[in-house]
PADRENRO-302004 format. One line per 3 residues: number of its first residue (from 1); their letters; for each residue x, y, z of C-alpha. Coordinates in nm, 3 decimals, always signed. Layout:
% residues N
NUM	A	X Y Z  ...
% end
This chain:
% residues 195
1	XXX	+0.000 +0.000 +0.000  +0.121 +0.369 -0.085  +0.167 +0.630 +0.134
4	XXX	-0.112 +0.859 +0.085  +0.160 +1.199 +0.046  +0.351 +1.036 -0.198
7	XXX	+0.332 +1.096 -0.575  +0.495 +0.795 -0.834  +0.692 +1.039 -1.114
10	XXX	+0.750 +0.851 -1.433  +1.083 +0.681 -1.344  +0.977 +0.537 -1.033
13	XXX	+1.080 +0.682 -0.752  +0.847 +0.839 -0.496  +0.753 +1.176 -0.367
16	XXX	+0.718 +1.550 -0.427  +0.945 +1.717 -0.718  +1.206 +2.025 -0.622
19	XXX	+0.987 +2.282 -0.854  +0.651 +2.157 -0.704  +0.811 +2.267 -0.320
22	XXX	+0.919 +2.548 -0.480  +0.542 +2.646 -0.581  +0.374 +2.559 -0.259
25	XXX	+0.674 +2.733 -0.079  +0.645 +3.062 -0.298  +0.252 +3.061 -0.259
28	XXX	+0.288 +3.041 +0.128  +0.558 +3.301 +0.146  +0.321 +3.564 -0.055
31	XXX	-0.005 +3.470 +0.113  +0.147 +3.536 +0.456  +0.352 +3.839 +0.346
34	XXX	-0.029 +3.953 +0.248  -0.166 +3.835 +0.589  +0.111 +4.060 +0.765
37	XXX	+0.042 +4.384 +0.549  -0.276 +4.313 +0.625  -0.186 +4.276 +1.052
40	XXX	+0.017 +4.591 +1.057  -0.242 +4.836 +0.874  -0.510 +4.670 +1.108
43	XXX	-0.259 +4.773 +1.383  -0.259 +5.131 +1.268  -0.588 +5.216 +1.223
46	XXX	-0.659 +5.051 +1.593  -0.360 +5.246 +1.775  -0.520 +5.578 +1.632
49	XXX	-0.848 +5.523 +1.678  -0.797 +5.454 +2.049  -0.569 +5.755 +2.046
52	XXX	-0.857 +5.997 +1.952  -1.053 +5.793 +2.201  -0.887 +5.879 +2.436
55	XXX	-0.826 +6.259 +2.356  -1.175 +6.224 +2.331  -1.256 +6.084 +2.680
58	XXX	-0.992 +6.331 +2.806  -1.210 +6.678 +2.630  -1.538 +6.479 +2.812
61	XXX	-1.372 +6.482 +3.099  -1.267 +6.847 +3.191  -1.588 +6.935 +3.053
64	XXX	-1.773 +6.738 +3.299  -1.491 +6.894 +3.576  -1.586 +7.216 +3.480
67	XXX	-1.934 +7.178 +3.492  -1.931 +7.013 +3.857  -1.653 +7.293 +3.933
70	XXX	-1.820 +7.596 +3.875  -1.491 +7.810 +3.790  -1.504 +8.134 +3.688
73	XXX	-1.172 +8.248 +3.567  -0.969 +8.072 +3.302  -0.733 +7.988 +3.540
76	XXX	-0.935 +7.754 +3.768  -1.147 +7.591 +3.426  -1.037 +7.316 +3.353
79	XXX	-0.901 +7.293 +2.997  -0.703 +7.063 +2.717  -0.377 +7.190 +2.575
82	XXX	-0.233 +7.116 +2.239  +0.136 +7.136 +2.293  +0.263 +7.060 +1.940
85	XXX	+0.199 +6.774 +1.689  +0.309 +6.488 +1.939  +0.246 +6.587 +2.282
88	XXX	-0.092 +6.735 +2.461  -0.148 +6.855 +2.848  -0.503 +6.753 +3.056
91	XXX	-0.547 +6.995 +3.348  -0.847 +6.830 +3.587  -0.929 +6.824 +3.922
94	XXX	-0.922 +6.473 +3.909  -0.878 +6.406 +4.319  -1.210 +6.590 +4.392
97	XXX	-1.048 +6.855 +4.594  -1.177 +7.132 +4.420  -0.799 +7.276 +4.296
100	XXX	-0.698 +7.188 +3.918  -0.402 +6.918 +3.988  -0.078 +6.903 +3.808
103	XXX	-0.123 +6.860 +3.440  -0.126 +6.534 +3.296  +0.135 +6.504 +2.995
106	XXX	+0.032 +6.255 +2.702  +0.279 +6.170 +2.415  +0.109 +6.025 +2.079
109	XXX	+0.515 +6.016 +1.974  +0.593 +5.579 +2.071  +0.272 +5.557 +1.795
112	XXX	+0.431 +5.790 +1.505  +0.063 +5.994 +1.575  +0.041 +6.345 +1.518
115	XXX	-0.246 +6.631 +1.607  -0.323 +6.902 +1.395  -0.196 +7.255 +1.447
118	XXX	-0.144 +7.561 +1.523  +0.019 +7.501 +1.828  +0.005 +7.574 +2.107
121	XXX	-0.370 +7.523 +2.160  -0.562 +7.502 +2.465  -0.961 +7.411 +2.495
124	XXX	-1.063 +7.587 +2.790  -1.442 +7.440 +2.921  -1.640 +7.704 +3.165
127	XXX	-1.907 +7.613 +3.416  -2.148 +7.538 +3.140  -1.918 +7.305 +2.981
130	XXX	-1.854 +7.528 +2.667  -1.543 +7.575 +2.500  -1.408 +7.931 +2.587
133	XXX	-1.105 +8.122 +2.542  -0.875 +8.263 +2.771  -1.052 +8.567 +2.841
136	XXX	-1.364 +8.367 +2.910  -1.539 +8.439 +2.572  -1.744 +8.133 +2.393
139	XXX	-1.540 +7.996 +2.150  -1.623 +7.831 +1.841  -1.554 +7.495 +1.875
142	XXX	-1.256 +7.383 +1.625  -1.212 +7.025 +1.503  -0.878 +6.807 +1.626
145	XXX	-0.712 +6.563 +1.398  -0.553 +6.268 +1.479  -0.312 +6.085 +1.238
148	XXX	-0.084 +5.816 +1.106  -0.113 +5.717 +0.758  -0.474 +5.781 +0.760
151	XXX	-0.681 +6.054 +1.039  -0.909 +6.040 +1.288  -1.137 +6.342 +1.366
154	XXX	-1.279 +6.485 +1.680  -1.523 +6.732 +1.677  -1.671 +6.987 +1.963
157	XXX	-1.999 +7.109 +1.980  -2.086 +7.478 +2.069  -2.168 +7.297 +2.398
160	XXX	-1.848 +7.145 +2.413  -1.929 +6.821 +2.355  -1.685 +6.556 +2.144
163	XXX	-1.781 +6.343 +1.870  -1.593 +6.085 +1.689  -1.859 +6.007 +1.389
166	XXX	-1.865 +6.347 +1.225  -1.988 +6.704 +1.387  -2.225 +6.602 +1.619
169	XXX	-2.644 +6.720 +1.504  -2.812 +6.950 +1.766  -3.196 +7.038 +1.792
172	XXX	-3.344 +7.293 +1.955  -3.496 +7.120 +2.255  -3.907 +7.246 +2.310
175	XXX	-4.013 +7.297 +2.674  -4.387 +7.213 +2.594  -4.715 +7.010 +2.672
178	XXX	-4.782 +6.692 +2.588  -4.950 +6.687 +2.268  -5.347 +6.599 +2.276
181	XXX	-5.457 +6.275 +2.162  -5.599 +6.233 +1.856  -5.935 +6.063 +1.760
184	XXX	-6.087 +5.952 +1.492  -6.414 +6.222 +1.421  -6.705 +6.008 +1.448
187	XXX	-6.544 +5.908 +1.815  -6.804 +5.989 +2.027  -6.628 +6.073 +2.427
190	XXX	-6.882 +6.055 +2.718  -6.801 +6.121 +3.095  -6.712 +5.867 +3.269
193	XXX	-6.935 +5.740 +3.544  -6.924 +5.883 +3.844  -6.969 +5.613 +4.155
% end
């Protein structure tokens, strides 16, 4: 009985020719050199993503600081700054204590990530929670980019909210009544019975 791996070649003896291992070998080599491009741009788009999650998370957060806070002066609001392309500051109050703490350094450069300029930039939020300038005066939210080889935007409402999908949609919100039911016309309502 034969082995089931081996092939019989015309003169007889058995097994697998140099060019056929040379064909399986080559087709392995380029599917896997595929699979790895594939890995490392997968690895990318994942390490910036969570990047502008995160610078995302940190805007959300002094927003919400400021908001519990109540500051008043652009000093004690807590705020986002936008060093240059590879390194931001977060300045919270992130014990409770009511007192900013220390700022928090973050470098995007171990990731080859960059923000968008100009630089420096800081995103002060007041005790509303809206961006505002130094001086205290709204601000219109601006956009920050995050990128690599591709980019990753985050967006600010005029409230001062983030968004990763796109500039966030915002409705007017109406303070009203319930609206009345409606009924068919030939509904015919009598009181109810009294007991």
């Amino acid at each position: 009985m034969k082995a089931p791996l081996t092939i019989k070649h015309a003169d007889g003896s058995p097994g697998f020719s140099v060019l056929e291992l040379l064909i399986v070998v080559s087709i392995i080599s380029v599917l896997s050199g595929f699979a790895l491009m594939q890995i490392s741009r997968a690895r990318q788009v994942m390490i910036r993503e969570n990047a502008a999650r995160q610078f995302a998370g940190f805007l959300e957060k002094a927003r919400v600081d400021s908001i519990r806070r109540h500051p008043m002066t652009s000093a004690q609001m807590a705020q986002v700054s936008i060093i240059n392309a590879t390194f931001y500051t977060v300045t919270i109050d992130a014990n409770g204590d009511s007192a900013l703490d220390a700022p928090q350094v973050v470098s995007l450069a171990p990731d080859g990530l960059q923000l968008n300029g100009p630089f420096p930039r800081t995103i002060y939020f007041n005790w509303r929670g809206r961006t505002v300038d130094a001086a205290g005066n709204v601000a219109l939210p601006n956009f920050v980019t995050v990128s690599n080889t591709l980019t990753s935007r985050i967006d600010l409402t005029t409230e001062g909210q983030p968004s990763l999908a796109g500039a966030p949609s915002s409705s007017a919100v109406n303070n009203s009544l319930a609206p009345a039911p409606a009924y068919r016309p030939n509904t015919q309502i009598s009181p109810s019975p009294t007991p």
